[in-house]
N, C-alpha and C positions, 0 to 999 in steps of 0.2 A: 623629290622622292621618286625612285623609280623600285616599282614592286610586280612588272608586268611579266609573264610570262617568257622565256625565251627561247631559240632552238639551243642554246648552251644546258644539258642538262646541272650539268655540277656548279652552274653560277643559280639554277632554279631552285636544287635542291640545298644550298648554302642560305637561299635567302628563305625557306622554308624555316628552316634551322633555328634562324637569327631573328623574324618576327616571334619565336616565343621566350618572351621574358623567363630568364631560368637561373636567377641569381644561387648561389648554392645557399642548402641544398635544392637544387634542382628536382620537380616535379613535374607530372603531370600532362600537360598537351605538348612540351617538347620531345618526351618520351613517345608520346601517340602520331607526331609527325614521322620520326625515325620509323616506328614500327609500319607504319603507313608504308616507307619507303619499301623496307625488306619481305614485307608477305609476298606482293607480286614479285619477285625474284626468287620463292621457291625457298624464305626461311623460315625455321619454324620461333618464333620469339618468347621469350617467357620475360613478363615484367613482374618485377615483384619489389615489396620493401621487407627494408631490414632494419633491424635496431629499435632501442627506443631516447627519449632526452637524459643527458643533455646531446650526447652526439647524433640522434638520429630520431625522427627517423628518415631513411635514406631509400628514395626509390634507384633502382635498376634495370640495365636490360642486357639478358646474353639471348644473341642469336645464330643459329646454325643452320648449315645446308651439307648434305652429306650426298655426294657421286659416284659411290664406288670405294673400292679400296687402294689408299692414300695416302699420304702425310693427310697434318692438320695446322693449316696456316689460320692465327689469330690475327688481329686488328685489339687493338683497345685503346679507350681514348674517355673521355667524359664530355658532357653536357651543360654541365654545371658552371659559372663563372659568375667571375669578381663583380660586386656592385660596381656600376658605369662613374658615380659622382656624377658631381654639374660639372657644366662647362662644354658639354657638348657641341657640336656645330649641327646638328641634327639629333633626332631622337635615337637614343643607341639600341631598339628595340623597334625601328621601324629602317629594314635594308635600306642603303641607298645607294648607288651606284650614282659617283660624280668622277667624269673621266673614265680611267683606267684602274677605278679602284673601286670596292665595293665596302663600305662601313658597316659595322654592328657588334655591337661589343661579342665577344667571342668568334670573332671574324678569322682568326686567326688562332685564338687559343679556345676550342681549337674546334669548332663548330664546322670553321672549315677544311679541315682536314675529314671530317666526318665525312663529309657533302663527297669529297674529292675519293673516298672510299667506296662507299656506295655505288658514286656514279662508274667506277672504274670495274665493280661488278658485272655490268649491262655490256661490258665488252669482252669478257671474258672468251675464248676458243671452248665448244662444246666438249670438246674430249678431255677436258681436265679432269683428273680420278682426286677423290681424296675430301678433306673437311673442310671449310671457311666456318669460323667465329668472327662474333663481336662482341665484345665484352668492352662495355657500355656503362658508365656510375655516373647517377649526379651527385659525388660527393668528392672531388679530387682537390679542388679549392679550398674543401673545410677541414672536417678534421680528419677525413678517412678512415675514419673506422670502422663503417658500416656497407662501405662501397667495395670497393675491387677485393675488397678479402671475403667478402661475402660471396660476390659472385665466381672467386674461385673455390669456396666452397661449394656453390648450388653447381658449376661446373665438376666438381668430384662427383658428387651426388649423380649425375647422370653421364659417367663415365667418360667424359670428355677431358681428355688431354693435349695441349697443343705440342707440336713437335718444334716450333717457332712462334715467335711472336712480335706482333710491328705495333707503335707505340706513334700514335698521331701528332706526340706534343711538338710546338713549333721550335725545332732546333736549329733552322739555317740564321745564319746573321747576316754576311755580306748577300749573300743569291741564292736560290731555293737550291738545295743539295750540296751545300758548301761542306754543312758540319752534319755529322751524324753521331748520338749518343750511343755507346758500347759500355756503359757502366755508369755509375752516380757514388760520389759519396754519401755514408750512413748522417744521420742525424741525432743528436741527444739534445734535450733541454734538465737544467736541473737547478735546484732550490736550495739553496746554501741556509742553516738557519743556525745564528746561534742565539743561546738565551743568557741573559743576566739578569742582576736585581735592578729593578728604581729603583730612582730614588734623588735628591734633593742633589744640586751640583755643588752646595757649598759642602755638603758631608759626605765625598765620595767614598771615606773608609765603611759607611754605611751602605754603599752599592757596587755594583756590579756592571760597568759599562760592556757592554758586547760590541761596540763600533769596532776599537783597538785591534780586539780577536779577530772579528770578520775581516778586516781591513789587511792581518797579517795572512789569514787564508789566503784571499784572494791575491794578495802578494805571491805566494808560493804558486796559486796557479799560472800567473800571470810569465813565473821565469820558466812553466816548465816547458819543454819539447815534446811534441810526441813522439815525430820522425822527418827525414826530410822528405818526403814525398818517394813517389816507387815510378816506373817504367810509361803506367799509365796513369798514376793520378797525383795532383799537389801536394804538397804535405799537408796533413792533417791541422786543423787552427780550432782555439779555445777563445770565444770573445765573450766579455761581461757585458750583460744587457739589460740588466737592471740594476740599483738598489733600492732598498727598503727601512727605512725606520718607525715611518709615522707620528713620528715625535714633534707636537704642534706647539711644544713649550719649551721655551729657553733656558730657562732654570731647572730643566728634569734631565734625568739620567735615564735613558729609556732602557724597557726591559727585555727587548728582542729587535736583533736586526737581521735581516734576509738579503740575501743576492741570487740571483739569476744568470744562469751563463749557458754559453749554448754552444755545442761544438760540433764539429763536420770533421767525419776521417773519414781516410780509407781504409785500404783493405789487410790493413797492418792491425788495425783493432777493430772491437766489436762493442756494440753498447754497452754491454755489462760489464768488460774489463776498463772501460773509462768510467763507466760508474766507482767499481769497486778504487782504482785508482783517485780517482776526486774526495770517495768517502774517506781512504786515508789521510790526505792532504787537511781534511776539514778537520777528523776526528784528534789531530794535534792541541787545534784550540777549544776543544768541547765543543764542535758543530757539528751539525746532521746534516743529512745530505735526501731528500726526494728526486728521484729522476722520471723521467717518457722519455722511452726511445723511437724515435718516428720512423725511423727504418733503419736499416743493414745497410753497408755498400754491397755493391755488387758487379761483376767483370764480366762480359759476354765475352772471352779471346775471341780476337778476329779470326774468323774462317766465313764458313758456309753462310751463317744468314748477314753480317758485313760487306762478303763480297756480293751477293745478291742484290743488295740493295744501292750499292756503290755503283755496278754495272749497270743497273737501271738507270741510274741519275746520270751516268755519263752518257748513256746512249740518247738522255733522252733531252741534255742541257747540255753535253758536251762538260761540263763540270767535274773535276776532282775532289773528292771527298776528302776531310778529315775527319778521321774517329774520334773521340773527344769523347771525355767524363766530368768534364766542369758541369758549373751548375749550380742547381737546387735540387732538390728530392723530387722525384714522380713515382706515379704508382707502377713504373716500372722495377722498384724497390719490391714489391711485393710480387709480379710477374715473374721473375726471375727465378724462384724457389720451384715454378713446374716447367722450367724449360730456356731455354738461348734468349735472351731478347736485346731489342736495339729499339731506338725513337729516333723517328725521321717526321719533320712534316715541315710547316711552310714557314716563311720567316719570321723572326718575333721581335722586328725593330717595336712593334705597337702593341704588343699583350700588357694588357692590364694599363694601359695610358687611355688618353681621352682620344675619342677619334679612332678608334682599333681601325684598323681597316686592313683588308687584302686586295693584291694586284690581281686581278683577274687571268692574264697571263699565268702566273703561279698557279692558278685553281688548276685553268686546261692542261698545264704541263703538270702539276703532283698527278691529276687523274690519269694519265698516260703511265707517268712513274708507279703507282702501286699498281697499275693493270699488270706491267711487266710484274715487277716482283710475283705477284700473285699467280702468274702464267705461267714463269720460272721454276716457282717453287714447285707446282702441281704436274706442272708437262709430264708427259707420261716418257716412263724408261727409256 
C-alpha cells in the first residue's frame, strides 16, 4: 500500500479522492475532500442534498470561480461508484500504487479524471477572463434523478450558464484521447402487461391464458425496425429483458404475464414516440404498456468545443481522435439541454471490474490535456 505524499500533485489529489469510500449514492467526507481541494483555488462551493427515498436522497456539489467577463467553461463528472465486490487484490478503498498504476475503485470512473481537473486548475495562465464550474453529483451510478438535474437547477437559480461543457467520464479505449463522446443515445425501459383469467389447465374454456397474447406482442416487437442508424449514430435496437409469470403451479392457468424491454435510439425518435409506438403494438392483444425514459439522445455537431478538445489531445499525446456516440447513457444526457457538450477522460478498459486501476502516465498527461482546453477556451481575444 502506498498512500505517501508526493511532488505529483494530481497522483495526490486522485488518492485523496479514492481513500473515501463512496458507493452510490455517494455522501459525505468525499464531498468534503473535493471541497477541501477548490476553496484554496478561489471557488466558491455550495454542497447541498436533494430528493427524498426511494431515489434519494442525493448529495452534491457545484462550484465556481468567476475572472472577469468571459465565456463559462463547465467540467461535470460524479463521485459516486459501483460497489467494488470481492475478489480484490488489495482493498478498493485503500490507494495503492504497484508499478505504473494506481488502484481504487473509481480510479478511473471517474475519481480520476476529477483529481486530473482540479490539479490542471493550479496551472492555469493568470490572464484568463471568464467562468470555471464544477458540477459534481453523487448519484450518476444510481438512478439520477436527484443529481445532475438538480444541480442544474440550483445552477438556474443562481444564474449560471455554461457556454460549454466537458464531461470526465472515461471514454478512450485503445490510448488516452483515442475516442471522444459528441452525443449518446436516448434510453427507454418498459412494462409489457397483459391480463387474463385463471384458472385450472384441464378447463381452459373456463380461462384466460395471457402467455399466447404476450408472447404474440413481443413477436411483433421483436420484427420491428426502427431505422437504420444516421451519419452519427447506429441504429436504434429493442432488446427483451425480462419475463414474467410467477406461476408456481403446473396445473394453473395463470392470470397475468409481464415483459420488459428496453430500447436505445437515436436521434430519429424520442422516448415518448417509442413509447406511444410500443403502446400500439401491445394494445392489439389487450396489453398495457408502463414506461421511464432515462434520457434523450443528444448530438453536440462537431465544431468549436470537438475541435478544442481534439487539439488538446493531439498536442499533448500526439494522438488523433475519434468522435463517437456509442455507448451507455451519462448525465451528459441531461447537460446537453443548457449548452454544447462532449466526454473526454481516461481510459476505461477497468471501470466497474475488479482491480480498477489507472496508468499514472494517463493522470500527468489528462492533467496537461484539460489545462489546455481550459486555457484555450478562456484566452483572452
Amino acid at each position: 500500500m502506498n498512500m505517501t505524499s508526493t511532488n505529483d500533485d494530481v497522483v495526490a489529489l486522485a488518492q485523496r479522492l479514492l481513500a473515501c469510500p463512496s458507493i452510490t449514492p455517494a455522501t459525505g467526507a468525499v464531498f468534503a475532500a473535493l471541497e477541501t481541494m477548490l476553496v484554496p483555488l478561489g471557488f466558491t462551493v455550495d454542497r447541498f442534498v436533494a430528493g427524498e427515498a426511494p431515489d434519494g436522497p442525493v448529495e452534491n456539489l457545484l462550484a465556481w470561480r468567476t475572472t472577469g467577463a468571459g465565456p463559462h467553461f463547465a467540467f461535470a463528472g460524479h463521485l459516486d461508484v459501483v460497489p467494488p465486490g470481492p475478489g480484490w487484490s488489495s482493498d478498493p478503498f485503500t490507494p495503492d500504487i504497484r508499478g505504473d498504476l494506481l488502484y481504487g475503485r473509481g480510479a478511473v470512473d471517474m475519481k480520476g479524471s476529477i483529481a486530473a481537473f482540479v490539479a490542471a486548475l493550479t496551472s492555469l495562465p493568470d490572464d484568463l477572463a471568464g467562468t470555471i464550474s464544477l458540477i459534481i453529483t453523487g448519484d450518476e451510478e444510481g438512478p439520477a434523478v436527484h443529481g445532475t438535474l438538480a444541480l442544474m437547477e440550483r445552477m438556474a437559480a443562481r444564474d449560471l450558464r455554461p457556454d460549454f461543457c466537458l464531461v470526465g467520464e472515461p471514454t478512450s479505449s485503445q490510448r488516452l484521447g483515442d475516442v471522444v463522446k459528441i452525443g449518446r443515445r436516448g434510453s427507454v425501459n418498459m412494462w409489457i402487461t397483459v391480463a387474463g383469467t385463471q384458472g385450472h389447465v384441464a378447463y381452459p374454456h373456463l380461462a384466460d391464458n395471457p402467455i399466447p397474447r404476450l408472447v404474440r406482442i413481443l413477436s411483433r416487437i421483436e420484427a420491428e425496425v426502427l431505422d437504420e442508424g444516421t451519419d452519427w449514430f447506429q441504429p436504434s435496437n429493442i432488446e427483451i429483458t425480462d419475463l414474467e409469470v410467477g406461476n408456481g403451479a403446473h396445473n394453473v392457468i395463470p392470470g397475468q404475464a409481464t415483459a420488459r424491454i428496453s430500447i436505445r435510439f437515436n436521434d430519429r425518435h424520442s422516448g415518448a414516440s417509442l413509447i406511444e409506438r410500443i403502446k400500439a403494438l401491445a394494445a392489439v392483444e389487450g396489453g398495457t404498456v408502463e414506461a421511464r425514459i432515462s434520457g434523450e439522445s443528444f448530438l453536440t455537431e462537431p465544431g468549436m468545443l470537438s475541435d478544442l478538445i481534439s487539439g488538446a489531445i493531439r498536442d499533448v499525446t500526439g494522438v488523433d481522435t475519434e468522435l463517437s456516440t456509442t455507448g451507455g447513457t451519462s448525465d451528459a444526457r441531461f447537460l446537453s439541454r443548457l449548452c454544447p457538450v462532449a466526454e473526454f477522460g481516461l481510459n476505461n478498459a477497468t471501470m466497474h471490474k475488479l482491480d480498477e486501476a489507472v496508468a499514472l502516465q494517463d493522470l500527468f498527461a489528462l492533467q496537461r490535456i484539460y489545462a489546455l482546453i481550459v486555457e484555450r477556451a478562456l484566452a483572452p481575444a
